[in-house]
DOTOR-590485 format. One record per atom (N, C-alpha, C, O): x, y, z; residue in one letter. Coordinates in steps of 0.001 Angstrom, whole numbers, padded with zeros to 6 digits, always signed. Atoms other than C-alpha are relative to their C-alpha. Layout:
residues N
XYZA ...
This chain:
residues 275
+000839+000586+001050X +037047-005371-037250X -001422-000196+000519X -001419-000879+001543X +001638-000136+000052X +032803-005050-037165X +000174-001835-000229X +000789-002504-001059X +000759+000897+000322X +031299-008161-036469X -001200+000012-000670X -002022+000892-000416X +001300+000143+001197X +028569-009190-039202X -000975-000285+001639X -000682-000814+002711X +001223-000316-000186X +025191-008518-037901X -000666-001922+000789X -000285-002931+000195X -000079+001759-000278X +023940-012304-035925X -001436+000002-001092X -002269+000907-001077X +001170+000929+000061X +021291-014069-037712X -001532-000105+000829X -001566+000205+002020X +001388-000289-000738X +017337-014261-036732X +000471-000783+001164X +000407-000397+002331X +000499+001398-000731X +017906-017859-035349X +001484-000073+000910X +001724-000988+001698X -000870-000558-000642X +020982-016483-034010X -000171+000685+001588X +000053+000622+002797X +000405-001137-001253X +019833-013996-032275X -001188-000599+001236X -000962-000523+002444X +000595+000642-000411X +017048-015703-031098X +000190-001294+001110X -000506-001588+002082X -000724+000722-001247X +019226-018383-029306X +000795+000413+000874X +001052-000048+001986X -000720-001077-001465X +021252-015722-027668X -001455+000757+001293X -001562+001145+002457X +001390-000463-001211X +017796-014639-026085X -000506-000937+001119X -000766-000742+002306X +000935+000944-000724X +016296-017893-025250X +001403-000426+000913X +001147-001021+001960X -000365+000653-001192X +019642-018703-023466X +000417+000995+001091X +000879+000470+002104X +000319-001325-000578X +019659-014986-021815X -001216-000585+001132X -000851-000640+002306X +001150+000190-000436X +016246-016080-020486X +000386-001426+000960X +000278-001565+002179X -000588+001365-001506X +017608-019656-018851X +001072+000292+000983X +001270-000403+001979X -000805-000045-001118X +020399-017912-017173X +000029+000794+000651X +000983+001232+001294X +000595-000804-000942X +017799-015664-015672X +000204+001707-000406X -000125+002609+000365X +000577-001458+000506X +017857-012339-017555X -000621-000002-001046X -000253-000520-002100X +001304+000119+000624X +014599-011685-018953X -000180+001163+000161X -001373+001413-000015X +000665-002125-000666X +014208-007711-017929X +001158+000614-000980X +002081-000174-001186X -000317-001356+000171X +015765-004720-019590X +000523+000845+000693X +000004+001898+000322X -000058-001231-000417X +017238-002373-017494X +000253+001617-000551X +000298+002815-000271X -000557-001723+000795X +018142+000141-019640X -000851-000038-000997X -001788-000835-001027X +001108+000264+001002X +016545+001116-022998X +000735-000520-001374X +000256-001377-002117X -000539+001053+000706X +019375+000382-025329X +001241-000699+000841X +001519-000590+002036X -001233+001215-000324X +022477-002264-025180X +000680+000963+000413X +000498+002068-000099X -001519-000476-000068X +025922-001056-023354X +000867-000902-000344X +000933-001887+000391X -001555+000856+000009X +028992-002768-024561X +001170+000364+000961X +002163+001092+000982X -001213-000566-001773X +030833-002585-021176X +001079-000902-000610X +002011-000730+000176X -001981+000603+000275X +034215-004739-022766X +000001+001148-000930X +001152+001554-001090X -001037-001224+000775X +034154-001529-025311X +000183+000852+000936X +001341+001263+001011X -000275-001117-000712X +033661+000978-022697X +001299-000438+001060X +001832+000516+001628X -000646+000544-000578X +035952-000877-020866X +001654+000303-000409X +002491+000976+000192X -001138-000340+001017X +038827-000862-023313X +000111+001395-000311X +001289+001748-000253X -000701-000911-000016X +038776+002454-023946X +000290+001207+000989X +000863+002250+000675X -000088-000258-000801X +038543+003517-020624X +001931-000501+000473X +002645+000224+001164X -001116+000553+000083X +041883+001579-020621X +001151+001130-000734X +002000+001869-000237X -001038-000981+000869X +043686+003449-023494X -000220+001217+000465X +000830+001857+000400X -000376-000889-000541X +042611+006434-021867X +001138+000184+000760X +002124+000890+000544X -001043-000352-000635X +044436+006012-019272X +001735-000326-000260X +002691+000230+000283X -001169+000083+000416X +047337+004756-020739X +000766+000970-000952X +001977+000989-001170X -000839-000684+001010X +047821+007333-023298X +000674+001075+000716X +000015+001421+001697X -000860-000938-000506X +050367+009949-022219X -000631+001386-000283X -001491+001632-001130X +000730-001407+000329X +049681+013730-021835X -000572+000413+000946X -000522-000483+001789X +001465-000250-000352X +046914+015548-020009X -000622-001124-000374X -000439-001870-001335X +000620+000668+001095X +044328+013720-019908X -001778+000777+000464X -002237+000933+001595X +000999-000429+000266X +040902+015277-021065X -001098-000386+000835X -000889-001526+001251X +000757+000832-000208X +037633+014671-019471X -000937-000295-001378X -001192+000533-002252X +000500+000791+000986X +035801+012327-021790X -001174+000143-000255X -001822-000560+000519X +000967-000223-000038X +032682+013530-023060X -001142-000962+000206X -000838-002139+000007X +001531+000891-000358X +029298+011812-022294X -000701+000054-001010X -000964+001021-001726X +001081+000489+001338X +027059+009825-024741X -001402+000747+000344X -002111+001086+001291X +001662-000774+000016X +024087+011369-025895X -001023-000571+000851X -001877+000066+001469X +001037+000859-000485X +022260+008105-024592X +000805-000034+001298X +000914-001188+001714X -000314+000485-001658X +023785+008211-021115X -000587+001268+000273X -001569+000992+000962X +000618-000991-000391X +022631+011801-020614X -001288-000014-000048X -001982+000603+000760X +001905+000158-000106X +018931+010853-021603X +000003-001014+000853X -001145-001414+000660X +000083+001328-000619X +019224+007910-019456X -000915+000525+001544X -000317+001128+002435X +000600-000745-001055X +016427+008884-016768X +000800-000795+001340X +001148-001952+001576X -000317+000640-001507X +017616+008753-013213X -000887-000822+000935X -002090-000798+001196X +000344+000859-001334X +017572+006230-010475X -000376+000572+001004X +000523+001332+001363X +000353-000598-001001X +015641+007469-007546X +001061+000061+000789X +001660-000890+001292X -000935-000535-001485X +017904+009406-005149X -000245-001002+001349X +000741-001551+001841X +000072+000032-001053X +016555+008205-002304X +000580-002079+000163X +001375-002570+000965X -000852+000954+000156X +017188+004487-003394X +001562-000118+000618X +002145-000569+001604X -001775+000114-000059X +020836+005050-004115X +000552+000323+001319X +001010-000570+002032X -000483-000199-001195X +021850+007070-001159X -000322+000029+001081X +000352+000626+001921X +000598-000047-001620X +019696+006447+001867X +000937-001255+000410X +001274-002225-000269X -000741+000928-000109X +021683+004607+003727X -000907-001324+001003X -001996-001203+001562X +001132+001380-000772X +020574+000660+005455X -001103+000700+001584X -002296+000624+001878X +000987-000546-000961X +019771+002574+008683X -001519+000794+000075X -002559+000588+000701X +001219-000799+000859X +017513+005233+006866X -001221-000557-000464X -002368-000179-000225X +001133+000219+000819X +015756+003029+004538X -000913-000846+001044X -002130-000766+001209X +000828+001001-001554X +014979+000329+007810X -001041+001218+000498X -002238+001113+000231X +000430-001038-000569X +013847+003352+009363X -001137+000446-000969X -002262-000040-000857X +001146-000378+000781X +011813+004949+006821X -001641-000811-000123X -002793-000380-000104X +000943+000812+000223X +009977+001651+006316X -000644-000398+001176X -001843-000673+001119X +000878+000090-001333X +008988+001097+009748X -000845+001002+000123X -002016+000668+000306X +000949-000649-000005X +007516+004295+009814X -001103+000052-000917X -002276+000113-000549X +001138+000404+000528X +005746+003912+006894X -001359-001126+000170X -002584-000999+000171X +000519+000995-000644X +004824+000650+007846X -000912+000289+000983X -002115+000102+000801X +001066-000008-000962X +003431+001518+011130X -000810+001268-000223X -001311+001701+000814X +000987-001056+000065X +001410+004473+009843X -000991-000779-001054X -001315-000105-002032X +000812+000232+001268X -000748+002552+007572X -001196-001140+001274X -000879-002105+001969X +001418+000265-000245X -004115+001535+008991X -000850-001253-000314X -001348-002110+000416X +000348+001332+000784X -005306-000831+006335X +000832-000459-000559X +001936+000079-000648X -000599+000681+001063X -004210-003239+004113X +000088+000714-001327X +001156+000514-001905X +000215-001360+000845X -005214-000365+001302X +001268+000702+000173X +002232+000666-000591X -000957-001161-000295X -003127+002252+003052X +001785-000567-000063X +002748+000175-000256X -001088+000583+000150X -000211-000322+003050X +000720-000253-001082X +001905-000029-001329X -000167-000454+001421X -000316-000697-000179X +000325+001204-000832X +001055+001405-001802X -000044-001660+000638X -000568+002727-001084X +001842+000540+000303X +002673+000838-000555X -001161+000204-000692X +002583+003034+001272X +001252-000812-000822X +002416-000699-001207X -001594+001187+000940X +004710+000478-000464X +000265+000858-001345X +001366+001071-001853X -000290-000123+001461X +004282+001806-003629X +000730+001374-000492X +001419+001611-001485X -000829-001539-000011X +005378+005595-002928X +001348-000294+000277X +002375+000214-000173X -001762-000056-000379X +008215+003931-000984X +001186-000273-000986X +001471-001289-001620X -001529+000239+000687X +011489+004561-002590X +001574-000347+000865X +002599+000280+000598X -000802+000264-000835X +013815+003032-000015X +000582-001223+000033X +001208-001723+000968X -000550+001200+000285X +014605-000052-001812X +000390+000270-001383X -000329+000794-002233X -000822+000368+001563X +016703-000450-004867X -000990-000885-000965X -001172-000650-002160X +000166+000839+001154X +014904-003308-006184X -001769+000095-000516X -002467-000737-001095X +001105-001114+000602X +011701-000618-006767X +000109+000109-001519X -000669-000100-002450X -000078-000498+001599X +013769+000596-009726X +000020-001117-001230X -000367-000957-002388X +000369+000788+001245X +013956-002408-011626X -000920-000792+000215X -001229-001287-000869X +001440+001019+000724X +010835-004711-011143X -000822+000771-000702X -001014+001971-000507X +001672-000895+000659X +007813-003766-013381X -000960+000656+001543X -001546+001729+001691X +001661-000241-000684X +005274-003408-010716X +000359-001212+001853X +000939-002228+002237X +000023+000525-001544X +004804-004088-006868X -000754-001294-000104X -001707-001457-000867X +000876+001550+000001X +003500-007547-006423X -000619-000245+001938X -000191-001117+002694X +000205+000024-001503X +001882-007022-002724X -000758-001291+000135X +000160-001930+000648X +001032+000821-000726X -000971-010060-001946X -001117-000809-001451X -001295-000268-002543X +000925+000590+000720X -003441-012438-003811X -000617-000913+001264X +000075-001266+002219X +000753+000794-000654X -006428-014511-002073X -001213+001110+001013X -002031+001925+000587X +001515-000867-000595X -008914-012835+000611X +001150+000113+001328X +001737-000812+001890X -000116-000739-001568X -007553-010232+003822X -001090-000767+000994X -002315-000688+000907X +000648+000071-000987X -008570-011784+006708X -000691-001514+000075X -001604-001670+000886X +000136+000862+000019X -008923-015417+005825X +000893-000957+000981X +002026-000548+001236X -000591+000295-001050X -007723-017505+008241X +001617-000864+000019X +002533-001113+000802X -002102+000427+000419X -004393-019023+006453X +000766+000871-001128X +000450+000955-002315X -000680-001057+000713X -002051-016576+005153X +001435-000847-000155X +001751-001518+000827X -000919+000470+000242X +001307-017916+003454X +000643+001188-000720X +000112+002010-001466X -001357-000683+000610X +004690-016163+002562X +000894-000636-000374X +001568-001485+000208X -001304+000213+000602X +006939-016536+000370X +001111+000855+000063X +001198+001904+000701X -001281-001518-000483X +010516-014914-000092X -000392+000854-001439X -001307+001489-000915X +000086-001242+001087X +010039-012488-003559X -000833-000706-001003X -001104-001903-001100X +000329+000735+001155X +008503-012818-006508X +000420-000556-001099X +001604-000255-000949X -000920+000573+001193X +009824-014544-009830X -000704+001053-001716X -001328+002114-001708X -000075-000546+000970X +009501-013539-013383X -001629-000049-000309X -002082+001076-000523X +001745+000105+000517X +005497-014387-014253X -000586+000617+001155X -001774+000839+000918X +000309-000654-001179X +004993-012684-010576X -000001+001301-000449X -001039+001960-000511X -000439-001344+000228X +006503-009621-011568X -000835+000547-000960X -001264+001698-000863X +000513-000987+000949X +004738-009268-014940X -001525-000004+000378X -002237+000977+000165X +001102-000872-000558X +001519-009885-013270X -000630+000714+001265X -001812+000913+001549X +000455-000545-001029X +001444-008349-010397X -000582-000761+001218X -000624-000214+002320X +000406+001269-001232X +000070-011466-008119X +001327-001093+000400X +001909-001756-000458X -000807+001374-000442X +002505-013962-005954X -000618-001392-000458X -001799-001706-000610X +000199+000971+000437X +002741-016990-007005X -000959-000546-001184X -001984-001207-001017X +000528+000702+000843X +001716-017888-010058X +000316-000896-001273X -000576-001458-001907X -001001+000698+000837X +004352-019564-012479X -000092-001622+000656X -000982-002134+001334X -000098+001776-000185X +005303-023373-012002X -000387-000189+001417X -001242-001033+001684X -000081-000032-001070X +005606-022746-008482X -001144+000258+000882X -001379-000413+001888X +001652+000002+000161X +002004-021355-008225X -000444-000929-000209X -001026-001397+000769X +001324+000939+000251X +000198-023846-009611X +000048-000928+000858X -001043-001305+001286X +000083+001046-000682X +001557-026569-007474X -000148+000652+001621X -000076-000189+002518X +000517-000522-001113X +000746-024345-004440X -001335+000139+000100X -001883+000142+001203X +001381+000086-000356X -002768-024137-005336X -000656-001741-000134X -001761-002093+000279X +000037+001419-000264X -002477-028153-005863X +000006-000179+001938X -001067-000403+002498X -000265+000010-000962X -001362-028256-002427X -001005+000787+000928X -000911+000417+002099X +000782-001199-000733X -003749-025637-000904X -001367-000915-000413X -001883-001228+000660X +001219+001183+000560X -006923-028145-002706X +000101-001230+000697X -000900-001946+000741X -000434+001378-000404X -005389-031094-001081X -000342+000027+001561X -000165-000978+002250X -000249-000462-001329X -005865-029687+002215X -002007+000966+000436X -002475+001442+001471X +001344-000330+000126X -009887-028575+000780X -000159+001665-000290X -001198+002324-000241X +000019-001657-000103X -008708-024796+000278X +000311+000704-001244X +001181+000089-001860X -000249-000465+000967X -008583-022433-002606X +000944+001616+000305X +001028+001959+001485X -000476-001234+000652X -006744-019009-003632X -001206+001088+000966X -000661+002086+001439X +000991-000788-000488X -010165-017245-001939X +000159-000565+001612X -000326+000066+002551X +000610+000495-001345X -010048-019274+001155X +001709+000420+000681X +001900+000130+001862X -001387-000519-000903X -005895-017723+002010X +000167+001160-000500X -000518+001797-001301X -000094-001470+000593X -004406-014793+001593X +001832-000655-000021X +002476-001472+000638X -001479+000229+000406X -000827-014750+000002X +000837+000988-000635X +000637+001797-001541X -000573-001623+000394X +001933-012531-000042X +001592-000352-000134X +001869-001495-000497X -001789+000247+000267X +006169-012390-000225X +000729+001207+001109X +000559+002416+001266X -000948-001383-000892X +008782-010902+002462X +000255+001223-001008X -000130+002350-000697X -000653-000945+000777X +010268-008951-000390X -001357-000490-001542X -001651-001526-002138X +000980-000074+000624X +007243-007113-002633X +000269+000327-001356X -000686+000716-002029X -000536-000141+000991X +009380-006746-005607X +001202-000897-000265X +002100-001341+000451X -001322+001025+000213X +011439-008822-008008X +001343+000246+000123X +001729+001363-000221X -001328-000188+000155X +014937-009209-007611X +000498-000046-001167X +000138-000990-001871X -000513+000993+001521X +017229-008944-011038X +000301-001031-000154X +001268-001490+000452X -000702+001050+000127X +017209-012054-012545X -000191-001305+000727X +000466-002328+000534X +000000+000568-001151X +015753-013718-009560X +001231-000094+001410X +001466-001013+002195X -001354+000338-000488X +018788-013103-007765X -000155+000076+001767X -000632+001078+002301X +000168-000553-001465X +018994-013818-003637X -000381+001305+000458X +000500+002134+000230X -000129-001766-000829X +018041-010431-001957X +000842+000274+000590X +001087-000566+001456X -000944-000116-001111X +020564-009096-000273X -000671+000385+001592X -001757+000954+001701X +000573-000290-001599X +020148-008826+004081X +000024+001232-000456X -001204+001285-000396X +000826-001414-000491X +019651-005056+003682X -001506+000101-000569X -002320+000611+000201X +000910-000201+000023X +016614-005330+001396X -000682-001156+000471X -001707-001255-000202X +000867+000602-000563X +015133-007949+003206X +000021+000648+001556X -000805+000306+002403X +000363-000830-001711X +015507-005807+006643X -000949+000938-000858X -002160+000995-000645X +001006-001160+000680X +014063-003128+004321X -001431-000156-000012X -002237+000589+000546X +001363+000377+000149X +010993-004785+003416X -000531-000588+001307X -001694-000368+001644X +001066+000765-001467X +010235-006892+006947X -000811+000953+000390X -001970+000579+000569X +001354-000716-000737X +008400-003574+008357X -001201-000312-000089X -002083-000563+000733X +000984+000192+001169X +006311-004013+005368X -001400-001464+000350X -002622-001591+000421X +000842+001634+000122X +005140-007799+005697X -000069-000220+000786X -000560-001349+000801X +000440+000408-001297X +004963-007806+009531X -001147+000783+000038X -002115+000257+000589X +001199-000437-000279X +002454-005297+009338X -001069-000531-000987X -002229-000399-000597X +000626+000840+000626X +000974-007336+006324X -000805-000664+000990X -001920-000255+001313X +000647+000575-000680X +000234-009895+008620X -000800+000639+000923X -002017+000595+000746X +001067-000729-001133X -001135-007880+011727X -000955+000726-000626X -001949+000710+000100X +001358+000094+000545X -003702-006448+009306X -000712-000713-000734X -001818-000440-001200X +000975+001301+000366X -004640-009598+008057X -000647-000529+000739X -001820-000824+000506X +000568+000790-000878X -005245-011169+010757X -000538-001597+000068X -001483-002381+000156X +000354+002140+000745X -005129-014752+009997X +000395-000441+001280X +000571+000280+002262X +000872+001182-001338X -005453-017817+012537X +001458-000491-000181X +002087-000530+000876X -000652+000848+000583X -002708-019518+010723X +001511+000591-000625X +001221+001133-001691X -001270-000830+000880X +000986-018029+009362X +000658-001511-000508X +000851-002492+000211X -000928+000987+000757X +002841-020399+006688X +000846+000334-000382X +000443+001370-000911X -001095-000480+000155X +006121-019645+005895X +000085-000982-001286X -000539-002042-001249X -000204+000687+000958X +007251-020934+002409X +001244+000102-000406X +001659+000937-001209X -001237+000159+000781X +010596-022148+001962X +001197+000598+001331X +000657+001363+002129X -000893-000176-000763X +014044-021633+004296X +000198+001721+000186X -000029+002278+001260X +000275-001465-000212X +014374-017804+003606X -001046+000864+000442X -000876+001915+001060X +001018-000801-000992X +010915-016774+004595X -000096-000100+001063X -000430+000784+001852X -000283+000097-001782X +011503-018572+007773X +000464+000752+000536X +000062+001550+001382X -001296-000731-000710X +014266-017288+008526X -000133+001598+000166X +000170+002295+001134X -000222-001378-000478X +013920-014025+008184X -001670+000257+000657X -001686+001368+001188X +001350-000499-000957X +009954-013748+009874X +000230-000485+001351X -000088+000030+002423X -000032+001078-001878X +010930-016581+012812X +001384+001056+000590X +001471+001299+001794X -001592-000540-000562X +014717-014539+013170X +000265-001353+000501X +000184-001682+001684X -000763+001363-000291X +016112-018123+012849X +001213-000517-000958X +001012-000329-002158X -001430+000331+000521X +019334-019266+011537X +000277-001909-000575X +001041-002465-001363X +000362+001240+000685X +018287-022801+011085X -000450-000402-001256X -001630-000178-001527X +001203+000545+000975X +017659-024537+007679X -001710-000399-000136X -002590-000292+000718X +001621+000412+000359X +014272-025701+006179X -000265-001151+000598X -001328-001599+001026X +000434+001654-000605X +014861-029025+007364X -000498-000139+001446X -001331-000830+002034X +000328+000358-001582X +015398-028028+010873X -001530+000679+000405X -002368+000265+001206X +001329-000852-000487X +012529-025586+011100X -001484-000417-000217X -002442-000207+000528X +001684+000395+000380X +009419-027298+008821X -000032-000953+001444X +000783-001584+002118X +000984+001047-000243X +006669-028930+010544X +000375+000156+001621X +000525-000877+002273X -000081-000018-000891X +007286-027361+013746X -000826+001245+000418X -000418+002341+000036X +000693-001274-000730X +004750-024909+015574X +000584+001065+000313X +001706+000663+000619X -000684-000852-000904X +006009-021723+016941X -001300+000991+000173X -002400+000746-000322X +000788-001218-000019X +004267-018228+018007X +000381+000662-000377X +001598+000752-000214X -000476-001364+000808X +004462-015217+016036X -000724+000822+000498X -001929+000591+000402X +000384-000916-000713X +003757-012303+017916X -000521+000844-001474X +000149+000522-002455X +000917-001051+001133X +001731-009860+015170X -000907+001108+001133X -002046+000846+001520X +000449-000423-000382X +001078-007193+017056X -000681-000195+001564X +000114-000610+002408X +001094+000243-001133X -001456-007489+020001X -000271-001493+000289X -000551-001922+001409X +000486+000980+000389X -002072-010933+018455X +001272-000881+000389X +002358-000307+000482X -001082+000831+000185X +000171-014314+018940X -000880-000744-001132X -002056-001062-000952X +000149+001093+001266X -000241-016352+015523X +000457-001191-000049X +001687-001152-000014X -000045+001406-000047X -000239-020249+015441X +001009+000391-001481X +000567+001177-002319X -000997-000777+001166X +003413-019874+012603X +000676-001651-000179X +001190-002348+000695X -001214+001359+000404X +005111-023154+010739X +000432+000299-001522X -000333+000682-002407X -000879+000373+001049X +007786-023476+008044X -000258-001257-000589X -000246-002378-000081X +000151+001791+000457X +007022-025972+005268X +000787+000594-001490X +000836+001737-001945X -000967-000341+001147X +009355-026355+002107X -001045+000435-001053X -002179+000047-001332X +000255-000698+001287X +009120-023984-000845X -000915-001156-001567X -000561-002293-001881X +000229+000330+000816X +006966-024758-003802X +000938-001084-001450X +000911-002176-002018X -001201+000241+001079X +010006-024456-006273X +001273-000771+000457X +002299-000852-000218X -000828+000861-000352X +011897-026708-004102X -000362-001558-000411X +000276-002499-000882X +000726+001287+000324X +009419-029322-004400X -000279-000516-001359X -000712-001639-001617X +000060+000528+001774X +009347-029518-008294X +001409-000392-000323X +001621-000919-001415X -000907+000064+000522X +013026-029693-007978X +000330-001307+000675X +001374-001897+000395X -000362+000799-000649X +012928-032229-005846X -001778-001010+001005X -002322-001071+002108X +001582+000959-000212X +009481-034544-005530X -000053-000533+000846X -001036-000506+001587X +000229+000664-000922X +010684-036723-003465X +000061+000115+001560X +000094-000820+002360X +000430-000991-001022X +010323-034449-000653X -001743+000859+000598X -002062+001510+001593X +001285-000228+000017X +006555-033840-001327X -000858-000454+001477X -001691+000215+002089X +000562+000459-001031X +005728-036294+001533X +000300+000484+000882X -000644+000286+001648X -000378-001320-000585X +007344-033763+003657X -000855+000766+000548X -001179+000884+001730X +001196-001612+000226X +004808-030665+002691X -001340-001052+000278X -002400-000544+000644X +001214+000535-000189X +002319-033212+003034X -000303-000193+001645X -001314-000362+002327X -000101+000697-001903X +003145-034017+006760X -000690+001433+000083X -001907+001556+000228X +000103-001479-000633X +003090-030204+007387X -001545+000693-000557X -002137+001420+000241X +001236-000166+000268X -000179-029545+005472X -000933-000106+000444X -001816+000747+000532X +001093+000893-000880X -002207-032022+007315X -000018+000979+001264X -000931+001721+001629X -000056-001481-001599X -001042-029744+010683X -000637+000913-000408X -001640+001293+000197X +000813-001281+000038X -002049-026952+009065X -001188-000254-000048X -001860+000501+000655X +001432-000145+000052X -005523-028227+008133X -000736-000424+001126X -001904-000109+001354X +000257-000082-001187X -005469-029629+011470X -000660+001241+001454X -001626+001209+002216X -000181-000772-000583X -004611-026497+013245X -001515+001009-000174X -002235+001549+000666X +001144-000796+000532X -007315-024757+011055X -001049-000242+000394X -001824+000705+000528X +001620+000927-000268X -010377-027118+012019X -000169+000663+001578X -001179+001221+002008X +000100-000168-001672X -009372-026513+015992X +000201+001619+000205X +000287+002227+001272X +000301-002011-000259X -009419-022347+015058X -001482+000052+000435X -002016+001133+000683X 
């Protein structure tokens, strides 16, 4: 039996709660009903006989392909690939240029658009985050949704603007949905954002949030254990003055942690004065 057709205000609340439980993207161009394909993938096999192969929908045959090199390069390959790319790139330009040819990450094919850097190359505090989110993705700059704004609160508080850092994300594309990255594309992308930094050349490295730590420091420790503690980050030729301070979007979820990012701020603007 055909279900009747939903309603505007129907439909409309199946979207808006689509959108709170983090799918907001498209991947395809129309709908699949995977419980029908499902089901009769079922009675196929149950029906007795030969059994036929099952012809292919018109719309799965137009369905443009997923980059090859995505799908089947395998973790070693794509690591690989990206280091070399990585270390052949010169500038911050050429890095860019680099990222954007590379097809050695999956989560290429579904964001809109590479989201590499916002603020000024070569300013003396550079901050990372782990990926971008949904208002990231559609414009192309880190950080700029809820989580943004109270980073450039925080970055003012400390006498500094958007021009006076440079700001970027381990992983330069959104995940579906926001969803964790998995450890292969975050090995994938590190080539990427270590050589970020070594052609930035900043005074200062900020880590934003437990996952960027972790995977730039190679530390296994929470956020708790790691903020507001100095380390060195080798970048090349260079050692970088490097601290962990909690995530933006942690801190809206949780305020009373602010005095926290504030401890670790002060260091940084500390650290900055005695560059």
């Amino acid at each position: 039996m055909d279900r009747p057709p939903l309603s505007h205000d129907a439909a409309r609340a199946a979207l808006d709660w689509y959108v709170e439980m983090g799918v907001d993207c498209a991947i395809e161009e129309t709908p699949q009903d995977r419980y029908a394909e499902s089901a009769t993938r079922k009675q196929v096999a149950a029906a007795p006989g030969p059994r036929a192969e099952q012809p292919r929908a018109a719309e799965e045959l137009a369905r443009p392909a997923v980059s090859t090199a995505a799908l089947l390069s395998t973790p070693e390959e794509g690591a690989t690939a990206a280091r070399e790319a990585a270390a052949s790139a010169a500038t911050l330009e050429e890095l860019r240029a680099n990222l954007e040819a590379f097809d050695g990450c999956a989560l290429k094919t579904t964001a809109s658009r590479l989201v590499f850097a916002d603020g000024t190359p070569g300013a003396k505090l550079m901050l990372i985050g782990e990926a971008p989110g949904r208002e990231e993705d559609l414009s192309g700059l880190p950080f700029v949704g809820r989580s943004g704004q109270l980073l450039d609160r925080m970055l003012a508080a400390i006498g500094l603007d958007r021009s006076s850092a440079y700001i970027a994300n381990v992983i330069p594309w959104r995940p579906p949905g926001n969803r964790t990255p998995t450890p292969q594309e975050t090995e994938t992308c590190l080539p990427f954002v270590r050589r970020q930094i070594e052609l930035a050349e900043p005074d200062v490295l900020l880590a934003l949030g437990g996952a960027a730590a972790q995977s730039l420091f190679r530390a296994k420790d929470g956020i708790m254990k790691l903020r507001g503690r100095w380390i060195d980050y080798e970048a090349g030729p260079r050692r970088i003055k490097a601290m962990a301070t909690l995530h933006p979007a942690y801190l809206l979820r949780s305020p009373a942690q602010k005095a926290l990012a504030w401890r670790d701020l002060k260091a940084v603007r500390q650290a900055l004065s005695e560059g």
